[in-house]
C-alpha positions in Angstrom: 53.6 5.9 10.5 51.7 2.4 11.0 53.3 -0.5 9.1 51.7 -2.3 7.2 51.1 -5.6 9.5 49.4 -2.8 11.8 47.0 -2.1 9.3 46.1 -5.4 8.1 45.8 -6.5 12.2 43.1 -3.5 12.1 41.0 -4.6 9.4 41.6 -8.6 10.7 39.8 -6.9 13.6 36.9 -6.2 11.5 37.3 -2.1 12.5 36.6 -1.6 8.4 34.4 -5.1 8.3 30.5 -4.6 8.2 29.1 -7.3 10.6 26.4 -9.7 8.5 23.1 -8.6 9.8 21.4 -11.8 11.2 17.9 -12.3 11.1 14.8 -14.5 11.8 12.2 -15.9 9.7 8.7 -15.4 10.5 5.8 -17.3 8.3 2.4 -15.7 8.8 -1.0 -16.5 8.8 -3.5 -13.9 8.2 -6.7 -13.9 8.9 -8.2 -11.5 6.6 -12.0 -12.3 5.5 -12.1 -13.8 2.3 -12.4 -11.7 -1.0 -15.5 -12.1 -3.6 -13.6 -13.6 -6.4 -10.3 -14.7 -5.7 -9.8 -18.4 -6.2 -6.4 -20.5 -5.6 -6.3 -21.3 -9.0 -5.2 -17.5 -10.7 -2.6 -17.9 -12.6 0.9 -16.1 -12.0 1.0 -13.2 -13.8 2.8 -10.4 -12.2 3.2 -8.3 -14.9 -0.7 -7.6 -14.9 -1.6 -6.9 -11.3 1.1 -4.4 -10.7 2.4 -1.4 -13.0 5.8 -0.2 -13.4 5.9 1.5 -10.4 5.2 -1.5 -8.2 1.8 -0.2 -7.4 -0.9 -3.0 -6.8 -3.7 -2.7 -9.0 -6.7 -3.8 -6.4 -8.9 -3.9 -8.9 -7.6 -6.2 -10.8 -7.4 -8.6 -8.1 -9.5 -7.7 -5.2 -7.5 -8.6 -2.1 -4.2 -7.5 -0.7 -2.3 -8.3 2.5 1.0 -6.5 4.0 2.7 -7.4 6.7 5.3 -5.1 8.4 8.0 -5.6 11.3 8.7 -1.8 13.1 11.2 -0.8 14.9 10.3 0.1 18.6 10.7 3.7 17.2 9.0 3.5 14.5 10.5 2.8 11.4 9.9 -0.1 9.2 12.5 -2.9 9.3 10.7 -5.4 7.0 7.7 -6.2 5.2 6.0 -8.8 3.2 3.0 -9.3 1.0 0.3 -11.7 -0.3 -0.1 -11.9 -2.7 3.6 -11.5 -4.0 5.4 -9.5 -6.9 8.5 -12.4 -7.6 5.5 -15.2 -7.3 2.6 -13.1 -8.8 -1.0 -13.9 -8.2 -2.4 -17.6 -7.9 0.7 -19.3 -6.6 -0.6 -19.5 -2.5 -4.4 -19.2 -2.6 -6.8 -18.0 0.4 -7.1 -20.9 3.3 -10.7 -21.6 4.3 -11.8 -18.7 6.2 -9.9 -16.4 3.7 -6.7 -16.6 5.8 -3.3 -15.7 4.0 0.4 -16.6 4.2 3.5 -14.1 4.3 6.9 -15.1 4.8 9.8 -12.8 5.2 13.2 -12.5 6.8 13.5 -10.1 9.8 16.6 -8.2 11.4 16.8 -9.5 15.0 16.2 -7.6 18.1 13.4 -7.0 21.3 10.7 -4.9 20.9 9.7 -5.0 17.1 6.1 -4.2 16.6 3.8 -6.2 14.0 1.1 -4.4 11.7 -0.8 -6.1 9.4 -3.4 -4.4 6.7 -5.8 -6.0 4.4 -7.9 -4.7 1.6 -10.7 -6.4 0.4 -12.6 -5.0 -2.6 -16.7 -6.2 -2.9 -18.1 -4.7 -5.5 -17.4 -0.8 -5.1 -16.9 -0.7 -1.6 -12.9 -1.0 -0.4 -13.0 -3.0 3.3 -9.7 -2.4 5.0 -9.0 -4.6 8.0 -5.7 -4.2 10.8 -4.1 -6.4 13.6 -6.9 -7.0 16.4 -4.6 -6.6 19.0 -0.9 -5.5 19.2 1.7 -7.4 18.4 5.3 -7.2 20.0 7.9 -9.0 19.8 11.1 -10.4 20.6 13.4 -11.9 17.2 16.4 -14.0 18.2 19.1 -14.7 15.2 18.2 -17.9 13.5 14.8 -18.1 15.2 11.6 -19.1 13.4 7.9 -18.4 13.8 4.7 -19.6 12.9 2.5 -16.8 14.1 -1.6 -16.2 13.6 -2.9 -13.2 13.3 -6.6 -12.0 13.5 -7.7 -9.1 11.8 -10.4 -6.6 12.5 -12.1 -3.6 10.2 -10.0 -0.2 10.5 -11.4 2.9 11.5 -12.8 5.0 8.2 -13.4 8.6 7.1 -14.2 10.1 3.5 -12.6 12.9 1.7 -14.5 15.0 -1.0 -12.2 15.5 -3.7 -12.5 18.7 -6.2 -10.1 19.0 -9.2 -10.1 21.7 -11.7 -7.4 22.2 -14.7 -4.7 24.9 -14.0 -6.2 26.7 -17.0 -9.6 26.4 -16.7 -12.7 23.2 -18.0 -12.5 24.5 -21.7 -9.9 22.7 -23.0 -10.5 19.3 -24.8 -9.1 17.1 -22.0 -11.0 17.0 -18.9 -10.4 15.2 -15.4 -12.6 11.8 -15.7 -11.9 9.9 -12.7 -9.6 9.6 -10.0 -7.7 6.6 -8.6 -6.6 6.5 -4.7 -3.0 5.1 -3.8 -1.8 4.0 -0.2 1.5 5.6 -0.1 3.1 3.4 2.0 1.0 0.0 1.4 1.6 0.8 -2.7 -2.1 -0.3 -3.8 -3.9 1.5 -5.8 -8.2 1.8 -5.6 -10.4 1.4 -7.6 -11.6 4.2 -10.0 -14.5 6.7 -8.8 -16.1 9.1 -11.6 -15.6 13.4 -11.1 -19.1 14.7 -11.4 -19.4 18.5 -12.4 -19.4 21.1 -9.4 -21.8 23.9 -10.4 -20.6 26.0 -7.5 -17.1 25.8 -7.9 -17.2 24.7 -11.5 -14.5 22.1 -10.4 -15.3 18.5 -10.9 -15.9 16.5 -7.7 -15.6 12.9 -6.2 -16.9 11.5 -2.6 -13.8 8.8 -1.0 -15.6 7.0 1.6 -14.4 4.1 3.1 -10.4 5.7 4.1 -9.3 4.1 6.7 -8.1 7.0 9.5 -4.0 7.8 9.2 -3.0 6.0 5.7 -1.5 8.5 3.7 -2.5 8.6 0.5 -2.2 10.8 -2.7 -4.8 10.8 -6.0 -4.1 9.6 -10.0 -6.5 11.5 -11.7 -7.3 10.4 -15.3 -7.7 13.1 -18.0 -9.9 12.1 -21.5 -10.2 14.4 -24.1 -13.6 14.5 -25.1 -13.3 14.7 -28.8 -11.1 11.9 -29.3 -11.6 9.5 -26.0 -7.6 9.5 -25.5 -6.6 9.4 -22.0 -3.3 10.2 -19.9 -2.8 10.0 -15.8 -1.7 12.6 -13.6 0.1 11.8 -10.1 -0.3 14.1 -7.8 2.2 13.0 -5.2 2.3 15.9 -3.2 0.8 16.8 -1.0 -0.9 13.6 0.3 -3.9 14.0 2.6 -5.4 11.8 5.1 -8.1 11.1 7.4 -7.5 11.9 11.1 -10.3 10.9 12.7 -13.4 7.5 12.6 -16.4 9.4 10.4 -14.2 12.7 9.3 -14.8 14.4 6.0 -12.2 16.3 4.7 -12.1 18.2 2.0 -9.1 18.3 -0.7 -8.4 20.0 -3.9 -5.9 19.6 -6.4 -5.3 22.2 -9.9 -3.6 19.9 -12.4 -2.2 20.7 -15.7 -4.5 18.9 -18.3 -3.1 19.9 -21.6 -1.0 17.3 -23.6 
């Protein structure tokens, strides 16, 4: 049996001791084209630009930035956003050309690869914007960098959405409109109306503007069209996604819409 000074040598050692990741600090700047209305001079209010969930509303505020660090395999190691949910809206406005800054804290190592994705929101449309060019790098503990990063428009698709209530468009609430989420990115579009179907008798909504790969999954809004009350359904799975530049896919969801 070990004595006692054995074990406490061991664990001097650090064999039971989780080493203190180090990191770097990387500060940002964006260059994501400027939106319509945002102005440097919003005031910080957190609360109202993101729902309990975490969820960005986008249109609320019409511009969001995030800015990730992967893993040469793949996985995400880090990620920042502007604007930001601790600071809220307002607090580091848009630079001249509509650039942004992000600042976050890294785990060190070679080959971490950057993305960056903006959305913009003018009017209806949603613009969505990546890196120009890849970004790889090499993080030393303690290090710090001031990077730029240009921006370009992502590859888009649509989907055509049909929903239909598990037990038939009789009942008193009805799907109104339906609300995209970015899985990953955690923003949530703006609202687009379900028109009537009179083929499928389903209701029906065109998404263009997707950019190709995002995963994404729909809140549909259900009204009851006596009263005008409304409640959300999330349907988080399954997601869909775009493939492809100029792909139209096609996705349906049956939802329960009684209350």
């Amino acid at each position: 049996m070990r004595s006692l000074a054995a074990l406490i040598a061991l664990l001097s050692g650090g064999c039971f001791v989780n080493p203190v990741e180090e990191t770097a600090r990387m500060t940002l700047s964006v260059g994501v084209p400027p939106a319509p209305s945002v102005s440097s001079k919003v005031q910080a209010q957190a609360s109202k630009y993101w729902d309990t969930l975490g969820l960005f509303y986008l249109f609320r505020f019409p511009k969001y930035v995030r800015v990730a660090v992967e893993h040469a395999d793949g996985y995400e190691l880090a990620s920042g956003t502007w604007p930001d949910p601790e600071r809220g809206v307002g607090t580091s406005g848009e630079g001249p050309q509509g650039e942004v800054e992000v600042t976050m804290q890294v785990p060190v190592g070679n080959g971490r690869r950057l993305r960056v994705l903006g959305y913009v929101q003018d009017l209806d449309q949603v613009l969505v914007y990546g890196e120009a060019r890849e970004q790889w790098l090499d993080l030393a503990a303690g290090q710090s960098l001031d990077l730029t990063i240009d921006t370009a428009p992502l590859p888009t698709g649509r989907v055509d959405l049909t929903v239909r209530c598990d037990q038939g468009n009789t009942g008193p609430y009805q799907p109104d409109r339906v609300l995209l989420v970015d899985v990953r990115a955690a923003v949530i579009f703006p609202a687009v109306e379900l028109e009537p179907d009179q083929v499928t008798q389903s209701l029906k909504a065109e998404l263009s503007g997707l950019p190709v790969g995002r995963y994404f999954w729909p809140r549909i809004i259900i009204r009851n069209t006596i009263t005008g009350q409304e409640q959300s359904v999330e349907v988080r799975n399954p997601t869909f996604r775009v493939t492809a530049p100029d792909e139209t896919k096609a996705v349906s969801y049956v939802i329960p819409c009684g209350i």
